[in-house]
BAZARO-426742 format. One record per atom (N, C-alpha, C): x, y, z; residue in three letters. Coordinates in steps of 0.1 Angstrom, whole numbers, plus 5000, padded with zeros to 4 digits. Layout:
<lumfis>
XYZala ...
</lumfis>
This chain:
<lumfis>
731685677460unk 732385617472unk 733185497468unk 734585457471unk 735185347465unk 735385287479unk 735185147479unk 734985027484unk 736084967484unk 736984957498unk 738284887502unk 738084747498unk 738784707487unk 738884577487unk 739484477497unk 739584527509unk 739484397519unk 738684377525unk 737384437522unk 735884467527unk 735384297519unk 735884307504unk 735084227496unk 735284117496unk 734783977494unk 734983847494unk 735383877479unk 736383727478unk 737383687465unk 735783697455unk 734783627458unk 733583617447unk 733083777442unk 733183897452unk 732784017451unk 733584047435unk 735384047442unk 736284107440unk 736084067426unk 735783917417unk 735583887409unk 734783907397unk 733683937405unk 732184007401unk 732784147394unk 733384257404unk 733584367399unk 734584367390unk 735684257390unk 736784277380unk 735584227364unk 735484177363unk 734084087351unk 733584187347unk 732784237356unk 731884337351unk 732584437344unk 733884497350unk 734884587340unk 735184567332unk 735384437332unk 735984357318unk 734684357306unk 733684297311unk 732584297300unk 732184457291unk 732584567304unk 731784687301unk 733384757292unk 734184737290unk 735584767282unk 735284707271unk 734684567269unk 734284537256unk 733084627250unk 732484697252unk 731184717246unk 729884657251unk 729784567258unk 728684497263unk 727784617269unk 726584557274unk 725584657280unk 724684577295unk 724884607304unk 724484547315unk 722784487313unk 722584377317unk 721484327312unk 720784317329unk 719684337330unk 718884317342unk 717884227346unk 717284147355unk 716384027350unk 715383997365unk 714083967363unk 713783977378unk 713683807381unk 713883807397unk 714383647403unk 713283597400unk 712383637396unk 711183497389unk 710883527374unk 710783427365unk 710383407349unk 708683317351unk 708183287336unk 707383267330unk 707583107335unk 706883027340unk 707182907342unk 707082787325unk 706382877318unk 706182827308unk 707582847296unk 708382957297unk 709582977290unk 710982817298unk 710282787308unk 711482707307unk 711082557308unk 709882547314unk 709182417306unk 709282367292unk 709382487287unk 709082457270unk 710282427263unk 711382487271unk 712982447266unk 713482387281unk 713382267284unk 714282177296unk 715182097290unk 714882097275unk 715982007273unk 717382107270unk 717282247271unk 718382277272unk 718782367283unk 717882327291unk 718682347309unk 719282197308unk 718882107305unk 719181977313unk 718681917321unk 717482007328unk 716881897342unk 715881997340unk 714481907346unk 713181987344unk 712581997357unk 713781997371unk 713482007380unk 713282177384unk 712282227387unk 712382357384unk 711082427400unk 711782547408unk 711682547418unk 709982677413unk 708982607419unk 707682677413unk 706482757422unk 705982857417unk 705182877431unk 703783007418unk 702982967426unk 701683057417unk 701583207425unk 701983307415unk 701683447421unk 700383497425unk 700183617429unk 698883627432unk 697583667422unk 698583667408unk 697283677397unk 696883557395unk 697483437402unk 697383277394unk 698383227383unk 698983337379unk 699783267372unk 701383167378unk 701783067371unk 702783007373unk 704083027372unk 704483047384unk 705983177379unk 707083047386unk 708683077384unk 709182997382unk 710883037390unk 711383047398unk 712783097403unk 713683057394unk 714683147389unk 714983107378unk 716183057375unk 716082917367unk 716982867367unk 717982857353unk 718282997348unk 718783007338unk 718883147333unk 719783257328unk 719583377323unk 719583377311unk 719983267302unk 720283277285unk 718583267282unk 717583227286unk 716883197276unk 715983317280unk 716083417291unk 715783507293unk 715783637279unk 717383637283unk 718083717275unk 717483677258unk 716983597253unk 716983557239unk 715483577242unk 714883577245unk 713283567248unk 712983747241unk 713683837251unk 713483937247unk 714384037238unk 715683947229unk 716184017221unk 715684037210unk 716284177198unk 715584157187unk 715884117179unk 715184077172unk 715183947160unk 714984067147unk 716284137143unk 715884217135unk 717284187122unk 717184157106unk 718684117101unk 719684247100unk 720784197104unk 721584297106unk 721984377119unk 721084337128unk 721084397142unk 722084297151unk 722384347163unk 722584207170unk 722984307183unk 722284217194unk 722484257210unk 723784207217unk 724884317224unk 725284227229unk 725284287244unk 725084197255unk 724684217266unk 725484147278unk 725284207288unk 726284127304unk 725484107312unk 725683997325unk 725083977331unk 725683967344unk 725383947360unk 725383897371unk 724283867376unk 723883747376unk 722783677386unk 722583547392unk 721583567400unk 721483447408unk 720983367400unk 721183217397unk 720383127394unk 719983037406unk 718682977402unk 718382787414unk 718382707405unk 719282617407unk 719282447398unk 719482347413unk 718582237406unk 719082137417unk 720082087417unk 720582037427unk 721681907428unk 721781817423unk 722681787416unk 723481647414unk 722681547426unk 722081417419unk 721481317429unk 719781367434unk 719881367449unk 718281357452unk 718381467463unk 719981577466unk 719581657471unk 719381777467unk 718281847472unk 717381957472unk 717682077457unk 718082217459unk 718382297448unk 719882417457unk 720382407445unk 721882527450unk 720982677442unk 721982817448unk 722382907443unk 723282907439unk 723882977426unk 724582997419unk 724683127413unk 726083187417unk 726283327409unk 726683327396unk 726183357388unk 727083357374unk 726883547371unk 728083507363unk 728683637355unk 728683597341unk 727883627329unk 728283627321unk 727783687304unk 727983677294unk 727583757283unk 727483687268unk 726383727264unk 725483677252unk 725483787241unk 725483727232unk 725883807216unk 725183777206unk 723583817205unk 722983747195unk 722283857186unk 722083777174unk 721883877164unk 722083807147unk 722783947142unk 723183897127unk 724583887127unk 725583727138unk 726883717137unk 727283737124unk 728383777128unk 729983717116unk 731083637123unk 731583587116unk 732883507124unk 733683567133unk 733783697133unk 734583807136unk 733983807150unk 732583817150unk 731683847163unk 732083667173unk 732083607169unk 731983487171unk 733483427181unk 734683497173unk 735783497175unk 736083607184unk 735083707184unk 735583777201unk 734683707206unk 734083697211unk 733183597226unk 734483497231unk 735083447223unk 735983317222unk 737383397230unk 737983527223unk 738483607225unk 738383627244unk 737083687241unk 736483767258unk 736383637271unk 735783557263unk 736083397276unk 737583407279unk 738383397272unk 739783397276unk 740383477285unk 739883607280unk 740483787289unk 739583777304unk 738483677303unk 737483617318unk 738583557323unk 738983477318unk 739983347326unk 741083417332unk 741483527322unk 743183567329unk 742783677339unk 741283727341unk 741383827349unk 740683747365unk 740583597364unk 740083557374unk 741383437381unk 742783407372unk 743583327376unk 744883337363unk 745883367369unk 747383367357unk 747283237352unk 747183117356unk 747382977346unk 745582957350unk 745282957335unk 743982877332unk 743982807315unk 743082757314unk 743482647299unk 741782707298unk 741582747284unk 740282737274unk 740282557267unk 739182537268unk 739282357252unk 737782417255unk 738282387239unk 737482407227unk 737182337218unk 735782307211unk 735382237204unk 734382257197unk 733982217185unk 732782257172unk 731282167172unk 730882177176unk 729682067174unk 729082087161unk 729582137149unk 728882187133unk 729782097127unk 731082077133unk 732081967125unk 731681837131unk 731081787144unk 731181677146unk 729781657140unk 728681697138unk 727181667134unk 727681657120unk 728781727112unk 728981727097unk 729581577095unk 730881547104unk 731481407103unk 730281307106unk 729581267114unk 728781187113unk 727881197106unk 727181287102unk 726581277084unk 727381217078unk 728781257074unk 729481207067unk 729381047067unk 730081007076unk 729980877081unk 728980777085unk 727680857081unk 726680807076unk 726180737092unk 726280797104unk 725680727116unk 724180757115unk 722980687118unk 722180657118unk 721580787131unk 720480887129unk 720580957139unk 719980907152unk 718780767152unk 719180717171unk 719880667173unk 721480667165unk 722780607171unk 723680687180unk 723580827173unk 724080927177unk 724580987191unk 723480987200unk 723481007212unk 724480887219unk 724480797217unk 725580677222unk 726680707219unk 727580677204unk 727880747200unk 728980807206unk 728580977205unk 728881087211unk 729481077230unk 728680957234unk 728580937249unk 730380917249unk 730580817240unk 732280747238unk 733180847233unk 732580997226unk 733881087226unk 734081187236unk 732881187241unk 732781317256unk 733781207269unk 733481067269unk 734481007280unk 735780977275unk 736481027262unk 737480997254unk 737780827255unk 736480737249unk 736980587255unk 736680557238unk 738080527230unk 738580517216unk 737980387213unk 738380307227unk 737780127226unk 736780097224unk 735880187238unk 734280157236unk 733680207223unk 734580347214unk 733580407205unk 733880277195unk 735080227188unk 735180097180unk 734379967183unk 734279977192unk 733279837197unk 731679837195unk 731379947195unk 730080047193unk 729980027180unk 730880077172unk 730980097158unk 730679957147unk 731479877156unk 731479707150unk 729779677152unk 729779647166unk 728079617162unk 727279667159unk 726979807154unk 726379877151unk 726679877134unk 727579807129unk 727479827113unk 727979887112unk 728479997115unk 729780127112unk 730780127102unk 731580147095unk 732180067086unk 733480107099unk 734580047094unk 736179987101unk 736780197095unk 736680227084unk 736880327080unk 736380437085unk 734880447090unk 733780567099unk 734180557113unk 734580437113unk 735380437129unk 735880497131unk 737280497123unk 738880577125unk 738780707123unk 737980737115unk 737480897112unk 736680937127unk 735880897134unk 735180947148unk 736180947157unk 737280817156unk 738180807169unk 738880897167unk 739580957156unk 740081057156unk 739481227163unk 738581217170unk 737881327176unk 738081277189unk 738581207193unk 739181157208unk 740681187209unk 741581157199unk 742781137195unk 743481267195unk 742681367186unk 743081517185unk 743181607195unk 744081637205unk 743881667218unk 745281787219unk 745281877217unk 746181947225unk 746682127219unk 746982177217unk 746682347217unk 746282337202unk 745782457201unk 744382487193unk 745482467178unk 746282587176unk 747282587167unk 747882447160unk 747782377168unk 749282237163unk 748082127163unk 746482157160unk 746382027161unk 745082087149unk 745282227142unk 744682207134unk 745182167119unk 746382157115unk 746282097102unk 745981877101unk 745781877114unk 745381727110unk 743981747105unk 742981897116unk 741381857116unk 741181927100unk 741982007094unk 741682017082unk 742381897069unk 742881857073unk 742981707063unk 741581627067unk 741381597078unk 740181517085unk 738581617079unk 738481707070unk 737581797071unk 737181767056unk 735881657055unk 735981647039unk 734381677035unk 733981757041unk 732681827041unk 732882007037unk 731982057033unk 732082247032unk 731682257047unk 730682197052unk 730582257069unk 731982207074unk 732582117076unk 733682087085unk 734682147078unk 734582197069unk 735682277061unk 735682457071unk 734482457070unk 734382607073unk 734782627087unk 734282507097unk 734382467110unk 735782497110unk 736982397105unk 738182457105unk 738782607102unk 738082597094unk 738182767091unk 738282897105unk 736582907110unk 736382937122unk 737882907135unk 738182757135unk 738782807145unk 740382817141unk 740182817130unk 741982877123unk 741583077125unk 740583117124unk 740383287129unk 740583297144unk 740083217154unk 740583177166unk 742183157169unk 742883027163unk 744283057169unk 745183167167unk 744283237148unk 745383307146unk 744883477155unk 744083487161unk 743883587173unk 744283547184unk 744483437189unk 745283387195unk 746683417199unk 747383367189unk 748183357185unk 748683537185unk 748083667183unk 748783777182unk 748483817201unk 747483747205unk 747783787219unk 748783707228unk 749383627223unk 750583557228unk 750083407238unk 748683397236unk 747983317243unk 747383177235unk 748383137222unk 748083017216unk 748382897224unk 749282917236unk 748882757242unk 747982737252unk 747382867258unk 746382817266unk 745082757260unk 744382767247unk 743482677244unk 743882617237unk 742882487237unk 743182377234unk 741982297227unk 742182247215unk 741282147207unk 740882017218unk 739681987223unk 739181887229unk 737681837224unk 737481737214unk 736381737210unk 735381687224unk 735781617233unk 734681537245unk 734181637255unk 734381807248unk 733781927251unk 732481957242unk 731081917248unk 730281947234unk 728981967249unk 728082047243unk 726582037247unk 725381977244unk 724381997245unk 723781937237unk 723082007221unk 723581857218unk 723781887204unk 722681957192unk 721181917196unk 719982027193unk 720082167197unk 721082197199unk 721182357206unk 721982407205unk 723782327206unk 724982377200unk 725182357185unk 725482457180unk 725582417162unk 727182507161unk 727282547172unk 728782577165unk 729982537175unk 730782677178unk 732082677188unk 731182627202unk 731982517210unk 731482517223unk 733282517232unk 733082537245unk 733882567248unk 733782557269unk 734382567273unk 734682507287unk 736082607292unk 735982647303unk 737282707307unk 737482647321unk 738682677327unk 739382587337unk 740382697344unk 740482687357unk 741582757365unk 742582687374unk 743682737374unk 744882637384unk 743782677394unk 743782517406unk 743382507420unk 741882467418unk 740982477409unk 739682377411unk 740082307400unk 738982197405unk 739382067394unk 737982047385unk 736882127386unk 735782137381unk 735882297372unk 735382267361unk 735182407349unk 734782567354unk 735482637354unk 734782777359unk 734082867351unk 734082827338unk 733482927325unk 732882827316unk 732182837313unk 731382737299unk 730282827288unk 730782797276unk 729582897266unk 729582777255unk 729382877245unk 729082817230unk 728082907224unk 728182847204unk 726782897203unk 725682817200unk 724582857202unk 723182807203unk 722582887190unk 722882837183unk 721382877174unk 720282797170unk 720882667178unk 719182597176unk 718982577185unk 718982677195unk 717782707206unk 716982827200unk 717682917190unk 717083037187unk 716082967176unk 716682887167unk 715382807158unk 714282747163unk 714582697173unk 713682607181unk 712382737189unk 712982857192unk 712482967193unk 711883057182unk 712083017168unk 711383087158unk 711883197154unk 713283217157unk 714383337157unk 714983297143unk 715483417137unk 716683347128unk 717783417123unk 717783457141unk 719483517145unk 720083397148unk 721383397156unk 722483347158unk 723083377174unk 723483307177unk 723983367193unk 724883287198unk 725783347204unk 726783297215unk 727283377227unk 727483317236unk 728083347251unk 728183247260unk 728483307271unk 729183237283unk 728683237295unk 729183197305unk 728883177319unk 730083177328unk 730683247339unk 731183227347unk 730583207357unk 730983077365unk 730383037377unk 731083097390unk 730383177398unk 731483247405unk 731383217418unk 730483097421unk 730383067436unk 732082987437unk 732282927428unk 733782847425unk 734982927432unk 734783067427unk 735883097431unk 736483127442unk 735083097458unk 735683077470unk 736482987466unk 736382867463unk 737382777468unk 738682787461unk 738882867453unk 740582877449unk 741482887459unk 742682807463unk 743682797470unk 744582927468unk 
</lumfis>
């Protein structure tokens, strides 16, 4: 039976265009029930972000948990086999609380995870498929993009002290050049480790034209390869005709125990808040005792009632 799309709210219409899209890639529909293990996300809150988590004891006694996340689901029960690699789609409800002291939202997401035995190649379609997300949900939208394996390699390099780090990092995610030099001075930094960090504030604008600075700036084999990575990025880019919609923004990063590679943020004309966000996490899979590799994304699709 086919379903008149003026039946459907814009968030429906969105859902089913996504899902087409994920299931044209290869993906495989992933399914998940509205309560988890209370113990799978206690154990990882530092990579939800908030350990406020909505809880209730089933009738065996155990502690189950409404869930406020599908990625750590999805990795909990992928195989950890070399050479293999899952890749899977999603639509579900999440509960996270609010911003401040009020209560918890619903949230629709749409989105797909790729974990296994990557190659660059696998890596560079995810990056790919976020983008073919953005154009099938808005004609003008911007990808920025950013490495967290180059910026944890530069500050090894630069010799930052690692409980400086988190500070730090605070001064390139607000792009404030001032506060990160001022930081730098009292903190012993040398005038030279400075210019080299500010420079990850500084480098700002399509992915293509702003990498031969970050490969002069790349004087490590990880920050070497980092460039590398996302020179496979513009130049697929680049054959889809779509090199200026992303863009190099290093003050795009997650948290850093958990992102070790590409992270990434997407954006649509008419909201002023992110509608897609991924990256990869392989030290959440380490931190899980895995020693695969993974990346994907999120579309947030309650957002897209409010498009104008």
């Amino acid at each position: 039976m086919q379903i008149d799309d003026k039946l459907l709210t814009r968030e429906e219409k969105a859902l089913f265009t996504l899902r087409a899209l994920f299931d044209s890639q290869g993906y495989t529909r992933y399914t998940m029930s509205r309560f988890e293990p209370y113990d799978l996300y206690v154990e990882n809150k530092d990579f939800l972000g908030n350990d406020r988590i909505i809880t209730f004891t089933d009738v065996g006694g155990k502690l189950k948990a409404l869930k406020p996340d599908v990625t750590l689901s999805i990795v909990k029960r992928a195989p950890d086999i070399k050479g293999e690699k899952s890749q899977v789609y999603y639509s579900e409800n999440v509960y996270r609380a609010r911003p401040g002291a009020g209560g918890f939202r619903e949230i629709l997401q749409a989105g797909v995870e790729c974990i296994g035995d990557l190659t660059n190649q696998d890596v560079c379609g995810v990056v790919l498929l976020a983008v073919r997300a953005l154009q099938a949900l808005r004609d003008e939208y911007v990808l920025t993009l950013s490495h967290a394996g180059l910026i944890t390699s530069l500050m090894d390099f630069c010799q930052v002290p690692p409980h400086l780090r988190d500070s730090l990092l605070r001064f390139v995610r607000e792009k404030n050049a001032e506060g990160l030099d001022a930081f730098c001075r009292v903190q012993g930094i040398s005038a030279k480790s400075a210019g080299m960090l500010s420079r990850l504030i500084t480098l700002y604008g399509p992915l293509r034209d702003c990498l031969p600075a970050l490969r002069e700036m790349s004087k490590t084999d990880t920050m070497k390869n980092a460039a590398g990575e996302l020179q496979e990025v513009a130049d697929a880019l680049e054959n889809l005709g779509e090199g200026d919609r992303v863009r190099l923004d290093f003050s795009v990063m997650n948290n850093m125990l958990y992102y070790d590679g590409m992270v990434f943020k997407g954006f649509v004309q008419g909201l002023p808040e992110g509608i897609l966000s991924g990256g990869q996490y392989g030290g959440l899979l380490q931190k899980m005792g895995r020693q695969a590799n993974a990346i994907g994304f999120a579309v947030y699709l309650n957002e897209v009632e409010y498009l104008p």
